[in-house]
Structure formats: C-alpha cells, structure tokens
C-alpha positions in Angstrom: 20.4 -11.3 -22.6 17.9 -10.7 -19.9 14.7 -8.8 -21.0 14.4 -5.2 -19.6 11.7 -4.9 -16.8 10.5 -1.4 -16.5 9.2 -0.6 -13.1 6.8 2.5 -13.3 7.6 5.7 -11.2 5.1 6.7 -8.6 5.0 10.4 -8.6 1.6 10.8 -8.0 -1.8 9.3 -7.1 -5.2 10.2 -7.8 -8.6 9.2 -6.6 -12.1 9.4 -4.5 -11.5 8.8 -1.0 -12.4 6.1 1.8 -12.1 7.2 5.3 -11.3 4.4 8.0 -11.3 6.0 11.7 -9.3 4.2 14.5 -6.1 4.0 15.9 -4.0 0.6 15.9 -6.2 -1.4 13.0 -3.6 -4.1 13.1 -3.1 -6.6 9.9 -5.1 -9.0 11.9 -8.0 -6.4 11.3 -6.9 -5.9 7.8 -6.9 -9.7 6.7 -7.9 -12.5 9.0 -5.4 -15.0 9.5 -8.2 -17.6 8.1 -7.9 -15.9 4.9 -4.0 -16.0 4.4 -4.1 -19.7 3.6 -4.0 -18.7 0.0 -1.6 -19.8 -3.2 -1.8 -16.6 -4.3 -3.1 -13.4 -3.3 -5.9 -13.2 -6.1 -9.2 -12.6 -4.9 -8.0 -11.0 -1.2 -9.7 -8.1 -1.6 -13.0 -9.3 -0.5 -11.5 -10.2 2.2 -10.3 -6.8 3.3 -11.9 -6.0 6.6 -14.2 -9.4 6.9 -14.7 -9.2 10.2 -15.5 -5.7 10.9 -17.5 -5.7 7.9 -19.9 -8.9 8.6 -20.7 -10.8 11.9 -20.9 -14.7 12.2 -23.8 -15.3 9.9 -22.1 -13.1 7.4 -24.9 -10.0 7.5 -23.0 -6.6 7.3 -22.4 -4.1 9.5 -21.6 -0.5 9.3 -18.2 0.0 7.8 -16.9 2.2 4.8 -16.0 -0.4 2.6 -19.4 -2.1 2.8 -21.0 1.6 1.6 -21.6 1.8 -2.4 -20.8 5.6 -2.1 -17.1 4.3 -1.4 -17.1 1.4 -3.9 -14.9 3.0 -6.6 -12.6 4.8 -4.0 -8.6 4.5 -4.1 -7.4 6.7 -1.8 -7.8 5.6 1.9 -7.3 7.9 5.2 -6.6 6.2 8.2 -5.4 7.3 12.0 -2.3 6.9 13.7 -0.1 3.1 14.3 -2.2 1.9 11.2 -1.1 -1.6 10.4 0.4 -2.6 13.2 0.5 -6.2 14.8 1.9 -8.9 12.6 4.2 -8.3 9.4 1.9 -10.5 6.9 2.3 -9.0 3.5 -1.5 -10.1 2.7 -2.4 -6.8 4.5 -1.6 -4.6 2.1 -2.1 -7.4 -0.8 -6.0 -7.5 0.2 -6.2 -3.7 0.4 -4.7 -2.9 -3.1 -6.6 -6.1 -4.9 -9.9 -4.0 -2.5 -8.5 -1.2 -5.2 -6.7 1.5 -2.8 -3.4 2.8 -4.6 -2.7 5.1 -2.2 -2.9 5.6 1.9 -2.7 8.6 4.1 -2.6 8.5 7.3 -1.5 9.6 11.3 1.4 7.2 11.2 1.8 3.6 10.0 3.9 0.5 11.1 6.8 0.4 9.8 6.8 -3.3 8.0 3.3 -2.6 7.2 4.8 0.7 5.4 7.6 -1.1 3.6 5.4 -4.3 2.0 3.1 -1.4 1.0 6.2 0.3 -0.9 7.0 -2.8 -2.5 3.9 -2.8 -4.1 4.2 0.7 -5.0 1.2 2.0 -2.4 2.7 5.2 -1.2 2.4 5.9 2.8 1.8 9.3 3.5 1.5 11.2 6.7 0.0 14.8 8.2 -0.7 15.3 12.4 -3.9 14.2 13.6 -5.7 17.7 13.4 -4.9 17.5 9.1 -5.9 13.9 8.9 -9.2 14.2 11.1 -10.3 17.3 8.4 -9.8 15.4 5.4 -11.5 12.4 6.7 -14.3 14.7 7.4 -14.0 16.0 3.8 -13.9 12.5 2.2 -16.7 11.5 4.2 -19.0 14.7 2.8 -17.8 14.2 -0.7 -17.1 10.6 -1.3 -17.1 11.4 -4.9 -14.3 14.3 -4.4 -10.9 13.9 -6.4 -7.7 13.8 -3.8 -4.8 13.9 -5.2 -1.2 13.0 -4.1 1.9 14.8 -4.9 5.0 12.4 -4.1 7.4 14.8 -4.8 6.2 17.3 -3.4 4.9 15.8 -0.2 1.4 17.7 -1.0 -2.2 16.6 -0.5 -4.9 18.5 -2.5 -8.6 17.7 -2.6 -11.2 20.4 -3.0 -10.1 23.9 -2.4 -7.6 23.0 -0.2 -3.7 22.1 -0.3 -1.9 20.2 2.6 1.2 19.4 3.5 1.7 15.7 3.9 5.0 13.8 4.9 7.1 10.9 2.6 9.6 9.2 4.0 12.7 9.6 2.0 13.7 6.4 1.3 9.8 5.8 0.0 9.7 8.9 -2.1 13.5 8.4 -3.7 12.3 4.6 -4.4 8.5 5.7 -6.0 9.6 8.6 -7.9 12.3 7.0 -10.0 10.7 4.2 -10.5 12.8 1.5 -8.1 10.2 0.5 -5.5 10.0 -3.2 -6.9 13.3 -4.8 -5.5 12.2 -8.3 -7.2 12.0 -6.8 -10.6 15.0 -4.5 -10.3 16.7 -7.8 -9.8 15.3 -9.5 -12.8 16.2 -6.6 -14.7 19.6 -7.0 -13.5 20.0 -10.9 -13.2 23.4 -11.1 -15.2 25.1 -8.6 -12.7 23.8 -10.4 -10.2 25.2 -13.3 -11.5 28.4 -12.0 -12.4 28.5 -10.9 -8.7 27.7 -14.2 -7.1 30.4 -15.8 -8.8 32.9 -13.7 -7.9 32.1 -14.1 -4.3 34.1 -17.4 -3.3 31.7 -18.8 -1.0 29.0 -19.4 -3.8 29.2 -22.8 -5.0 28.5 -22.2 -9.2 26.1 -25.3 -8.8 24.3 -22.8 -7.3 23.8 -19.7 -9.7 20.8 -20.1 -12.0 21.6 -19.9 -15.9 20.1 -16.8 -17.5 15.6 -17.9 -18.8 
C-alpha cells in the first residue's frame, strides 16, 4: 500500500516585503550558471543575486537583498518579464532556499512561473502603476505585513487592498493542494502502475514494484 503524501494548499501567503526594480532580470541574474553545478539545491540561497550583489573581489554593492532591513522578508515585488532567459529550475530553487514564499510582480516568464508553482511559490500579477506603489510602500516599511489572498486574487498590506491577478491553472493547483506533480504521483504510484501495464507498449520489466 503506498503511504499517503499530503501536499499542502496554498491559499494564502504572508510576509514583510523585498522590493527588486527592473524589467527582464533573467535566471542568469537570479543564479549564475557557475553556481548550478550543484548535487542538490541546498545552500543556493546565498547564491541568489551573486553578481549584482558583489563585484569580483566579492565586496557588496547596493542591492535589497544585501540590506539587513530586508533579511527576514518573504514576499518579493518585482517588474515586468521577471525571470526570463533560460528555464533553469535553480532560479526559483535559490530564491525560495533565499526564504521568499511568495512573488508579485508586472508579469513573469512563463517556465520561470511554472517551476515556481511546482514548488508552491505563487506568481501574482497587478499593471505597472499597482506594482510601482507597493514597491514604494515595501521599500518605506520593510517591516510591513503584505498579505496574499490566492483565492481571491487580492493583495493587502497597510491600509490598502489591491487587486492582483492568478493564473487559473496556478490558483486551482495552490488552493487544493495539487501543485506538487512528483508527490501527487507518489501518492498515487499504484494507479500509476495499474495504468502502465495496461498500456501495451510498456514492457512489465519496466514498472517499478511498489517501496
């Protein structure tokens, strides 16, 4: 009997704020390629934003996620075409072991979008007028409390309530709790067993026996 893997719903998300300004901050920017020659993806968040964080002898430069006021935020707000470029699943690896849970943005690349959903990181988006406001906000109250309705598609931090945009697919996949594909298919690994063997171009030598 396989053992029952519960995958948690995503209805909401809740935390302080990190605002990174910029249109098209590909996954090159996100994670250098030097850093993706990992066995796992422990320890990438250090590596989130190396090089516009540090210059060649390592000394820092001005970026949010070197400041300590946004050490403890989980919540990032980004412009439009954010994660663009290559379709490395490190990007978002590196930002959620950084400790963002949640992004909200212009717009985001598609792939970029989708290997954040299958992590659970909900992509959110409002127009550029919305997002350039709460960036503004986040950056006078880095200690301010944003919180993310799924459901609802609504933003609300401070005094103020916004309406944000979640793909359907994304929202139908975090809210009841089916975002991890992998695990849904742990969960299920007998019909999917059942399933291949019933399809006559699986040789049986090829099925796994059930752990």
């Amino acid at each position: 009997m396989t053992d029952e893997v519960e995958i948690p719903a995503v209805d909401s998300v809740s935390g302080s704020g990190v605002p990174i300004r910029g249109n098209d901050i590909d996954t090159d920017q996100i994670i250098p390629a030097r850093f993706m020659k990992v066995v796992t993806f422990d320890g990438l968040g250090e590596f989130a934003f190396f090089d516009l964080r540090f210059d060649d002898d390592d000394t820092q430069k001005e970026h949010p996620f070197n400041e300590a006021r946004y050490q403890d935020s989980s919540v990032m707000v980004v412009n439009s075409n954010f994660g663009c470029g290559s379709s490395r699943e490190h990007a978002p690896q590196a930002l959620m072991r950084w400790g963002i849970d949640a992004i909200i943005g212009e717009s985001f690349a598609e792939i970029f979008a989708g290997n954040c959903l299958a992590l659970g990181i909900p992509t959110v988006t409002a127009d550029s007028e919305t997002i350039a406001d709460l960036q503004d906000w986040v950056d006078a109250n880095p200690d301010g409390e944003l919180e993310i309705d799924i459901e609802a598609e609504e933003v609300t931090y401070g005094d103020e309530t916004i309406a944000v945009t979640v793909d359907d697919a994304q929202r139908k996949a975090l809210v009841e709790g089916v975002w991890d594909t992998t695990a849904l298919m742990k969960s299920n690994a007998d019909a999917v067993r059942d399933t291949a063997r019933a399809l006559p171009y699986v040789d049986d030598a090829a099925i796994p026996d059930a752990e």
